[in-house]
C-alpha positions, 0 to 999 in steps of 0.5 A: 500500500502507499502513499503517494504526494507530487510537489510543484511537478512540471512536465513538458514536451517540448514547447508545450506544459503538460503540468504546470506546478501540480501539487497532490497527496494521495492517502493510502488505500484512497480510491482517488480521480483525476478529472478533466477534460482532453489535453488537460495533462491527466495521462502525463500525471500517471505517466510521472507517478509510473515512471514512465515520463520524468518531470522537469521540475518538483517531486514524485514520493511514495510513502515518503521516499523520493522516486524520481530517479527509480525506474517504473519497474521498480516502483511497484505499480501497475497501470490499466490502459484505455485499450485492453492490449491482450494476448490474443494468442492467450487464454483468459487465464494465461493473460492474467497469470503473465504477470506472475510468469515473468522473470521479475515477478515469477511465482509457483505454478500453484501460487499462479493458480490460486491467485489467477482464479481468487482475482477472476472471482472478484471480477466475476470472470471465473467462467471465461477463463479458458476463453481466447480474447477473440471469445469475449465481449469489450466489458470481459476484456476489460475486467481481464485487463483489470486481472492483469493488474490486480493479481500482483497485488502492486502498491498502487493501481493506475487506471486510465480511462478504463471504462471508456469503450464501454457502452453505457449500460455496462459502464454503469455496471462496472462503476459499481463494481469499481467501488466494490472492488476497491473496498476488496483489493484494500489498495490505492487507486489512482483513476483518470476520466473525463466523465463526471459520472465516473469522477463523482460516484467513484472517487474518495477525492477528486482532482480537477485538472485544466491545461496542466494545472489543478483546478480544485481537489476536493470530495465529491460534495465539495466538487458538485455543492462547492465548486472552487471555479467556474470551470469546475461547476461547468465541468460537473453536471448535466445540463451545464449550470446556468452562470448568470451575471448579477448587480448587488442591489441594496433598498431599505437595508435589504440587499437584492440581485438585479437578475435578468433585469429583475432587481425586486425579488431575489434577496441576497441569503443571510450567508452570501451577504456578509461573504459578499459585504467582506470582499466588497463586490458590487457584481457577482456570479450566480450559479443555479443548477437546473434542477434549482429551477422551476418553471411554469406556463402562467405567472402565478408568482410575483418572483417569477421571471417571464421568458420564451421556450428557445428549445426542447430536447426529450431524453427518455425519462426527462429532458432539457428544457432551455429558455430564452430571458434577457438576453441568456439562455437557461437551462432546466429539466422537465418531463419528456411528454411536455408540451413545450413549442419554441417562443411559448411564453414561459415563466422561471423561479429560481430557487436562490438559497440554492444558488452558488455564487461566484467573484466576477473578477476571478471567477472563483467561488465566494458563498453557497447559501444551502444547507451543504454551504460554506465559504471556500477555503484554498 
């Protein structure tokens, strides 16, 4: 098991950063995810805790020992790729046994057999055992990729994007056998995506990375109820969050957000108030998920906003209504068999103590208003 920590790493190729100064602590046995979108520098950050790229700058440890100059065999680590890279000339047995039949690593036939078939096990694949690759569905090869791994029992597991050839069925079925496994093999994972869904239900820690730099490290909750930036409340969520542009508005000691051109309803929470009075901003940037969004199709509130349906796209169960106020586009959810024609007049509720607000300057978060608020702190 191991504890892993990089120190201002910086990774370069040639005219281009691929790390810019990442700084993180992995604790032993977390099942920890580096989110962000392509090109963000999420593979190079495996790359340098496997030894297989070196960094210019900063500081690789493992359990507090510095492994910059040790070489990837010798680190103990084993890492699942994107594609499954099989033997195709070997059993599904063979495959994963190939760790423990090489020189380094080699072990009893008796050893192989028993831990070959406990890893299988764990990953449900003990009946495929005899099976060629050729044989076996995308979701069976990977889990194989995955045995590969996991019956060496290294220090740590590096994972990247394993999940992405899947359809979405099944990768909705081994995100959940991802967690179990980890509980299971009682090791450190180090995990890569650019899905949100992935990062939020897997990881014990996310690590938010964008062109090379950390954008926020935090728990799940902290990334989706307390996100650090923009980009990172963008980043989680589907439909995106809605980020609108409001002026802070103060009548008869009370304190208003001039929101779409309304400055009369939306009172500033109690908590949001004395962040904003601190930092002495007269504008700020309202985040509103669009499940914190109501709508309706006749003003039946003095706090609704008017608006026009702009579009309406059913998915299955649900879909993403967006409407069209002053100027910005809005998205919510609504049922799919909902009658909702382009330029029908709509009218919007926004539910402001759910709200995360946001600096207009830096984009940086400030406050958060609901239950699950609190001011950001790094």
């Amino acid at each position: 098991m191991a504890d892993i920590a990089l120190k201002q790493v910086t990774k370069k190729y040639k005219q281009h950063t691929a790390l810019n100064g990442v700084s993180i602590d992995i604790k032993d046995k977390e099942f920890f995810v580096i989110f962000g979108p392509a090109g963000a520098g999420k593979t190079t950050l495996l790359n340098v805790i496997a030894g297989i790229a070196v960094p210019e700058e900063g500081v690789v440890t493992m359990n507090g020992k510095v492994v910059n100059s040790i070489e990837p065999e010798d680190r103990n680590v084993a890492m699942v790729f994107e594609n499954y890279a099989l033997y195709p000339h070997m059993s599904v047995f063979d495959n994963i046994a190939s760790p423990l039949r090489s020189p380094r690593y080699r072990q009893p036939e008796s050893k192989i057999e028993e831990e070959v078939h406990r890893v299988a096990k764990i990953l449900r694949i003990d009946w495929l055992l005899q099976r060629l690759p050729s044989e076996l569905s995308n979701g069976q090869r990977q889990r194989v990729s995955l045995g590969r791994a996991l019956v060496r029992s290294p220090e740590v597991f590096l994972m990247d994007e394993p999940l992405t050839h899947l359809d979405a069925k099944l990768r909705h079925q081994m995100r959940a056998e991802f967690k179990e496994m980890q509980a299971n093999l009682n090791t450190t994972t180090i995990y890569v995506t650019h899905d949100y869904l992935e990062a939020l239900s897997l990881g014990d820690r996310i690590a938010v990375l964008n062109e090379g730099r950390i954008e926020q490290i935090g728990t799940p909750d902290d990334i989706y109820y307390r996100p650090a930036t923009e980009f990172v409340a963008e980043a989680f969520g589907e439909p995106e969050i809605n980020l609108l542009t409001a002026g802070i508005v103060r009548k008869g000691g009370e304190w208003y957000l001039n929101l779409l051109g309304d400055s009369d309803h939306f009172t500033v929470p109690r908590q949001v108030k004395s962040v904003i009075e601190e930092l002495q901003l007269e504008t700020v940037r309202v985040g509103f998920r669009p499940k914190d969004i109501k709508y309706s199709f006749t003003d039946d509130s003095a706090s609704m906003l008017r608006a026009a349906v702009y579009s309406f796209e059913p998915l299955g169960s649900k879909a993403i209504l967006t409407a069209h106020a002053g100027g910005q586009l809005i998205r919510l959810i609504a049922p799919a068999d909902l009658e909702a024609r382009p330029d029908r007049p709509i009218y919007l509720k926004f539910n402001v103590d759910e709200a995360i607000f946001f600096d207009e300057r830096t984009r940086r978060f400030i406050a958060r208003a609901g239950e699950k608020g609190g001011r950001f702190v790094g």
